[in-house]
C-alpha positions in Angstrom: 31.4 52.0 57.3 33.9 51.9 54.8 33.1 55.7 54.1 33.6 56.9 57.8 36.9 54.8 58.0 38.1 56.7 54.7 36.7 60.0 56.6 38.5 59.2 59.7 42.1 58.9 57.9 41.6 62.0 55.9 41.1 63.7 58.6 44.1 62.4 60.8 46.3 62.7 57.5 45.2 66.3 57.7 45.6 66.4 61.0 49.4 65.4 61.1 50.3 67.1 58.2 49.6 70.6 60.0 51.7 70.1 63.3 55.1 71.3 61.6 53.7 74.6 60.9 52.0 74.4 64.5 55.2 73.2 66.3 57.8 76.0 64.7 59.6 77.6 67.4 60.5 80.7 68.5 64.7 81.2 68.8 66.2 83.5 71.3 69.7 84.1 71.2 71.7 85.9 73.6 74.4 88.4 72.3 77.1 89.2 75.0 80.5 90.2 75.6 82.2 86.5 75.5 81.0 83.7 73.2 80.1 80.8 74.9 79.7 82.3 78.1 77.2 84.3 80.7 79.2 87.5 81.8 78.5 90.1 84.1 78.0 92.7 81.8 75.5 90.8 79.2 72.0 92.0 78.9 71.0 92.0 74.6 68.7 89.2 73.5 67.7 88.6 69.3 64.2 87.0 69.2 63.2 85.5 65.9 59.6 84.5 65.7 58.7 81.9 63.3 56.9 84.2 61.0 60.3 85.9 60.3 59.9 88.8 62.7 62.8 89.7 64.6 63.9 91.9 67.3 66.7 93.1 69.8 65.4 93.6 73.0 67.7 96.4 75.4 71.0 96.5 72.9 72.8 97.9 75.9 76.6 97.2 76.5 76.7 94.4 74.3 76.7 95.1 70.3 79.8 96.6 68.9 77.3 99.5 67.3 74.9 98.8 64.3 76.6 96.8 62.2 77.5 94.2 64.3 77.6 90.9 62.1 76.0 88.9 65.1 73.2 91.1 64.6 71.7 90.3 61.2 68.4 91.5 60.5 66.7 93.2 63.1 63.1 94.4 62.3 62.3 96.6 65.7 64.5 97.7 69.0 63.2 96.9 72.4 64.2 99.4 75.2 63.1 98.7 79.1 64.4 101.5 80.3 67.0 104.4 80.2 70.0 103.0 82.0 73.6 103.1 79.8 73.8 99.5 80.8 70.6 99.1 78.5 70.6 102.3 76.4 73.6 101.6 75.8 76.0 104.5 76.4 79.0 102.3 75.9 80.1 99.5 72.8 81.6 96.2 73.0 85.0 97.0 71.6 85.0 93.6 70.3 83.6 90.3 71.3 85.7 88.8 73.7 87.8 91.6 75.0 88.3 92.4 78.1 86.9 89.6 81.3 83.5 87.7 81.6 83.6 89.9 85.1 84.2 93.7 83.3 84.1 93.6 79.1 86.1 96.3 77.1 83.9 98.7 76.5 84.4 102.3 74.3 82.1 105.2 74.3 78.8 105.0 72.4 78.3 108.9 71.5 74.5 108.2 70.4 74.1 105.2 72.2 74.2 101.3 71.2 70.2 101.3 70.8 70.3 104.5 68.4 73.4 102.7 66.2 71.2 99.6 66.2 68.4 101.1 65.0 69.7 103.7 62.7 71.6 101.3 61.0 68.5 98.5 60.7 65.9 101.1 60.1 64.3 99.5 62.8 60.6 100.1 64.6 61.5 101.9 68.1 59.2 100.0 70.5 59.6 101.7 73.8 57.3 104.5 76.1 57.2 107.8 74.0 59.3 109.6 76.4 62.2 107.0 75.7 62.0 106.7 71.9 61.5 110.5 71.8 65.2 110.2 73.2 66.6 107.9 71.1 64.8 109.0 68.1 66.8 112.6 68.5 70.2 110.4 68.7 68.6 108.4 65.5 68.3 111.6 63.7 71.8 112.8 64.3 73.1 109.9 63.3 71.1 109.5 59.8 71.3 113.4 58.9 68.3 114.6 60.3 65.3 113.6 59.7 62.7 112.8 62.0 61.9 109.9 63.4 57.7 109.8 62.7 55.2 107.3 64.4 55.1 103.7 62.4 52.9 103.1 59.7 49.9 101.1 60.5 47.0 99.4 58.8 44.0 97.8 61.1 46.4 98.5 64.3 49.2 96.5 62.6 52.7 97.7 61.3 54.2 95.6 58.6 58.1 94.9 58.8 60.3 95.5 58.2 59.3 99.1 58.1 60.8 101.3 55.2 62.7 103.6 57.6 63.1 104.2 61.4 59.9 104.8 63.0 58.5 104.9 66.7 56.1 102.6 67.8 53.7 105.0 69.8 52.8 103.1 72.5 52.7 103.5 76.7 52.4 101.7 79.5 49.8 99.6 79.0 49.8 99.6 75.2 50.3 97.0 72.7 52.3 97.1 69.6 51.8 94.4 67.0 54.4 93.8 63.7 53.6 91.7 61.6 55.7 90.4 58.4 53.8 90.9 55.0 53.0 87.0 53.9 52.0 86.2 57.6 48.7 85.3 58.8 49.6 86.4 62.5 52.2 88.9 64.2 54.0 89.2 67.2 52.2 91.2 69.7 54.0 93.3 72.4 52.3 94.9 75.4 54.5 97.3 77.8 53.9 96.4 80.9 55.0 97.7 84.5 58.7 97.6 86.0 59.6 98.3 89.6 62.7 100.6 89.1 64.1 104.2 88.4 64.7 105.6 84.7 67.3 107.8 84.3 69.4 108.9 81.5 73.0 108.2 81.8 74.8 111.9 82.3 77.1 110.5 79.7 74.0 111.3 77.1 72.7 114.6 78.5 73.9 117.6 77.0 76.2 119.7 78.8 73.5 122.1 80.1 70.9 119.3 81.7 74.4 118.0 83.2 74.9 120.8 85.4 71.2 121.6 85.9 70.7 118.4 87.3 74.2 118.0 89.4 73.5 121.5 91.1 70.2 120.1 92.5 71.0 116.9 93.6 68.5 115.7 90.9 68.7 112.9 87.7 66.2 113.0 84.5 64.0 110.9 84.4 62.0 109.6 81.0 58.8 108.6 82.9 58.4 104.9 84.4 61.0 101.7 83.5 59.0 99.4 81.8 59.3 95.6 81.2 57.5 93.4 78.4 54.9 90.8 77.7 55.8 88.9 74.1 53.1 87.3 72.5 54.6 85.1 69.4 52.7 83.7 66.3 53.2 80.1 67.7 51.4 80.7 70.9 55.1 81.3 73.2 54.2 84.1 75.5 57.2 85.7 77.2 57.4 88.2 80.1 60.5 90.5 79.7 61.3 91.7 83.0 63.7 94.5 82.2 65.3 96.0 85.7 62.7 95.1 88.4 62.0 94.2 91.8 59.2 92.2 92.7 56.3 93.6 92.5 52.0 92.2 92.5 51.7 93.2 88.8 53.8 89.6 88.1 50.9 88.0 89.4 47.6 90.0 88.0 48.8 91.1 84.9 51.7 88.9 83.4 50.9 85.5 85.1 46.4 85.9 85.2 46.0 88.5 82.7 48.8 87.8 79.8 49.4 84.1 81.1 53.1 84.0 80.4 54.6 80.9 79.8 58.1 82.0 79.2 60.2 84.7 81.9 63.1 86.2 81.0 64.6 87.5 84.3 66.8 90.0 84.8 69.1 89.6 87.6 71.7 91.5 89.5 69.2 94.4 89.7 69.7 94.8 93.1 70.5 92.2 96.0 67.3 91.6 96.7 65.7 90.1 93.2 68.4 87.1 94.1 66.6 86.5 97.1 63.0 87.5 95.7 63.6 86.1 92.3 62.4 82.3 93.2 59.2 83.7 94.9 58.5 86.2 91.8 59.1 82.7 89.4 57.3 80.3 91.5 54.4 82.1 93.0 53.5 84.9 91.0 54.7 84.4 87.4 54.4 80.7 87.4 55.7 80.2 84.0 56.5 76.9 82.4 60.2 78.1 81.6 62.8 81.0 82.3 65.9 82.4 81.3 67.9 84.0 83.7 70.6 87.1 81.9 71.5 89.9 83.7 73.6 88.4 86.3 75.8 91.0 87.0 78.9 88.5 87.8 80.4 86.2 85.6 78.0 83.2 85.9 79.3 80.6 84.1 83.6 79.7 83.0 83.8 77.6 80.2 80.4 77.6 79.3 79.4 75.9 82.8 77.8 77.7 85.3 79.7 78.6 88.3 78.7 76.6 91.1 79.5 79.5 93.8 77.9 81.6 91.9 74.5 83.9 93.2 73.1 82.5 89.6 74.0 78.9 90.6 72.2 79.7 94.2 69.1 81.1 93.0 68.8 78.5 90.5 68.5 75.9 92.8 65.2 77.3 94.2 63.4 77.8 91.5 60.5 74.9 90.3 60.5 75.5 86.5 63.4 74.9 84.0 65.8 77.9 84.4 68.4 78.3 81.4 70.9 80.3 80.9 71.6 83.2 78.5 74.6 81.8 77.3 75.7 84.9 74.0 76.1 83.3 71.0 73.8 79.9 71.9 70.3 79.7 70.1 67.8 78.6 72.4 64.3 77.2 70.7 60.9 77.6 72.6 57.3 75.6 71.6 54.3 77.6 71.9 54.0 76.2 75.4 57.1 77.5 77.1 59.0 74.6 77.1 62.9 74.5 76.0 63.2 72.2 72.8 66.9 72.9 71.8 70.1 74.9 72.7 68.8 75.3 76.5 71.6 74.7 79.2 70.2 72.3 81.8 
């Protein structure tokens, strides 16, 4: 008897002394125009998983170029699609300048996600078509050389990787990076987005320019994508990138990838602030979101706006919604749920 007791408080003792490394979280911080606030024009979001592995996902308008001291280290560059509000085909002159409603912004000649990368030596996860792009604006940027495929062992790519590399992955692929002392890595599937992909003319060379305008046409760099984040802790987060609603939020994120965490992009169009609740409640059904990409200045002095469309659609949705407030670290347990830095 005395034996089983003995057994039975080893084993809680064990027990116990293994949730800290269960319960680390995964931090997500927002980096946008204003500190302290949502603004219209903030899209860029540093993910840190616990294991060390961190990444920017869609640099866009927000970063003043690579070496951005709010960046720190950044291990791979997420890109959902080709827009210059994502690409990036404009900087932050500096943080704070300009209005939450329109930030001062100054040309990015090779594009915010290129700087980032270049200056990082970051993995380029993204569709081939896209990194193919924004490995050529890498290259002119570091002198040349070419941007190969990542280095992999057993379908794994250790980071941070020794130079900039692309991640050679598709729709429908999987991409997993792993740091070199840890037992798991972060795994991250492309999954589909319901929206157009065009390069900003800003971007194009002169030629494609007037090819294009002459025809009425724009140049595409094959389908907009969004993400599906699977972290070392367990944390599972759908990226939407630019999208509309669409059934894939139900079969594939929600009963295939079982998300537990959305990140929502809104201000895609009207109609994802009317569709947006329905997408969260009914088809993604995840235990958490944060809503970015508002496309109006959501919040004044750190509070959200109460006339607001954020503030509206806020209202309808049944999960915790948070806010992508730039400069405020938000912490997330393996099971979705908000454990500090979220806005209520």
């Amino acid at each position: 008897m005395k034996h089983t007791i003995a057994s039975l408080a080893a084993a809680f003792v064990l027990f116990f002394a293994a949730l800290p490394a269960q319960a680390q979280n995964v931090r997500i911080t927002p980096v946008g125009s204003h500190p302290g606030e949502l603004c219209a024009n903030d899209r860029a979001l540093i993910f840190e998983d616990p294991s060390g592995v961190r990444f920017l996902y869609d640099p866009a308008h927000n970063v003043t170029g690579g070496d951005d001291p709010r960046l720190g280290d950044i291990h791979m560059v997420l890109l959902s699609h080709m827009h210059g509000d994502h690409l990036g085909d404009l900087k932050l002159a500096a943080p704070g300048a300009g209005s939450c409603a329109n930030s001062q912004r100054v040309p990015a000649t090779n594009s915010t996600t290129a700087e980032v990368a270049a200056a990082k030596n970051a993995a380029l996860v993204m569709t081939r078509a896209m990194s193919g792009f924004v490995g050529s604006r890498v290259q002119a940027i570091i002198g040349g050389k070419p941007v190969e495929f990542c280095p992999q062992t057993a379908g794994v790519t250790t980071v941070p990787v020794a130079t900039v590399c692309a991640s050679q992955t598709d729709l429908g692929g999987v991409f997993i990076a792993r740091t070199a002392n840890a037992e798991r890595g972060v795994e991250i599937s492309i999954v589909h987005a319901s929206h157009v992909n065009n390069a900003p003319p800003e971007l194009l060379s002169e030629a494609q320019r007037s090819a294009f305008k002459a025809d009425g046409m724009v140049f595409e760099y094959g389908p907009a994508t969004g993400f599906v984040v699977r972290f070392s802790n367990g944390l599972t987060a759908y990226l939407s990138g630019d999208t509309g609603i669409h059934s894939e939020m139900k079969t594939v994120v929600n009963e295939f990838h079982k998300a537990n965490l959305a990140v929502l992009n809104l201000g895609v169009n009207p109609g994802i602030f009317v569709s947006g609740a329905h997408a969260i409640n009914e088809l993604i059904r995840p235990a958490s979101v944060i809503l970015t990409h508002v496309n109006e200045p959501a919040t004044e002095g750190g509070k959200l706006r109460p006339i607001s469309r954020t503030a509206a659609l806020m209202k309808q949705i049944r999960p915790p919604a948070h806010l992508a407030i730039s400069g405020r670290t938000m912490e997330f347990d393996g099971r979705g749920r908000c454990v500090s830095g979220c806005t209520p």
